[in-house]
N, C-alpha and C positions, 0 to 999 in steps of 0.2 A: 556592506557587511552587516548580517543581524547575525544575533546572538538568541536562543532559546532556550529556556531552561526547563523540568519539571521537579517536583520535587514529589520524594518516593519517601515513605517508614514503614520497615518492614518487623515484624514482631514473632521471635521463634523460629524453628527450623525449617529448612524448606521445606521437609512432606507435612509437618503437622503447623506450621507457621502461616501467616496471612499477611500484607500488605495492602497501603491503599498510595494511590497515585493521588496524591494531597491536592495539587495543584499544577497547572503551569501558568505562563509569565502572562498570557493574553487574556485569562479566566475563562476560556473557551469550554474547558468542564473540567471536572473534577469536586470534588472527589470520587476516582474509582477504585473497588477492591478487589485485589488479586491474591490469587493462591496458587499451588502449585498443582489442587485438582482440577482449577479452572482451566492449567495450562497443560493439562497432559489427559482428560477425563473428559468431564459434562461440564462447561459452563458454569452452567446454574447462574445467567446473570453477573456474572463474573466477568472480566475481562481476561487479558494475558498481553506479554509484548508483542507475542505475532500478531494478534488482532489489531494492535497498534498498527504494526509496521505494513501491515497491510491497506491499512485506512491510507497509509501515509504515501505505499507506493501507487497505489487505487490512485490519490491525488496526486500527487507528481507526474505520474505519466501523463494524465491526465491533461495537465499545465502544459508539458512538455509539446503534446502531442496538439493539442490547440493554437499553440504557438510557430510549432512546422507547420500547421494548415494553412495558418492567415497570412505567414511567413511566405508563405506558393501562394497566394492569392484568394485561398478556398476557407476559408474562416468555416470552423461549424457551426450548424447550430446547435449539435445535440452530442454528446459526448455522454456513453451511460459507459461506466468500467467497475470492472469488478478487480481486488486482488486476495487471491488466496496463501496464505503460506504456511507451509507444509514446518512442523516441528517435530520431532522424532526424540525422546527422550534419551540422552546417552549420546546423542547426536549431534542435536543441533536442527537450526533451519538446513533443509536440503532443498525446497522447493518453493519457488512466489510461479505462481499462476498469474496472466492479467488476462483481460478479456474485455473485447472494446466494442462497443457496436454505435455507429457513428450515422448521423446525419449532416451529410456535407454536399450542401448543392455545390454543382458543379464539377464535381470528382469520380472518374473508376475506378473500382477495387484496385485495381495494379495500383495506382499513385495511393489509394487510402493506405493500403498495404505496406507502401513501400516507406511512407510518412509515420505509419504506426511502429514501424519495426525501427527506425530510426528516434524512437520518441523510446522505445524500449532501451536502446541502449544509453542512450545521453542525458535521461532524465537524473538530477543528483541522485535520489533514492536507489535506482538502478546502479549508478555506479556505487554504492556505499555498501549495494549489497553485491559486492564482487565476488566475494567469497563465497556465495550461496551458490553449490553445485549446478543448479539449473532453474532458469529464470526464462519462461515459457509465454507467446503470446498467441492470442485467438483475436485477429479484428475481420472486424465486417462492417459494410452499410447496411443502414434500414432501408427497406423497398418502400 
């Protein structure tokens, strides 16, 4: 079992207030600063938590999906994924996009396919985002 923490200060309200993500437990990065234009507008260098949680599902599947391959005998070599997630103000997350395009000697689409959609479901991230209406996936080999 591990345990991860980050630590957040937020100052003022949420449309005219700012926050920065102080830290977390590995010093991996931070400090970063979030606002609520960052998370509903332009960036501007900004972060937001979807952009987190996207980073986060991007890698988890990721793990997941490397670990179903070598698990069949087909280790990648190349694993490029992308996660998108859709936030809608008033809403909530409604949408994570993934998108895999894989280098796997020895595999046909059917098995990469079939391995990647299996990696979608059972990855933690995936499951934690149950609640996210629809949680979409695009995988392919490279030729």
């Amino acid at each position: 079992m591990t345990d991860r923490t980050a630590n957040v200060t937020w100052s003022g309200s949420l449309m005219d207030g700012n926050g920065t993500i102080e830290s977390v437990d590995s010093g991996a990065f931070g400090p970063l600063d979030v606002t609520w234009a960052a998370r509903t507008e332009d960036p501007e260098g900004l972060t937001s938590p979807e952009e987190l949680i996207a980073a986060a599902h991007a890698a988890c599947f990721s793990m997941a999906l490397s670990h179903g391959l070598a698990q069949a005998g087909t280790p990648p070599a190349r694993l490029d994924t992308s996660a998108t997630v859709t936030f809608v103000p008033g809403t909530g997350i409604t949408k994570s996009a993934l998108a895999v395009r894989g280098t796997v000697p020895g595999i046909g689409e059917d098995a990469f396919l079939e391995a990647a959609s299996a990696a979608k479901e059972n990855c933690p991230v995936s499951k934690a985002l149950a609640a996210v209406p629809e949680i979409t996936l695009e995988a392919s080999l490279a030729s």
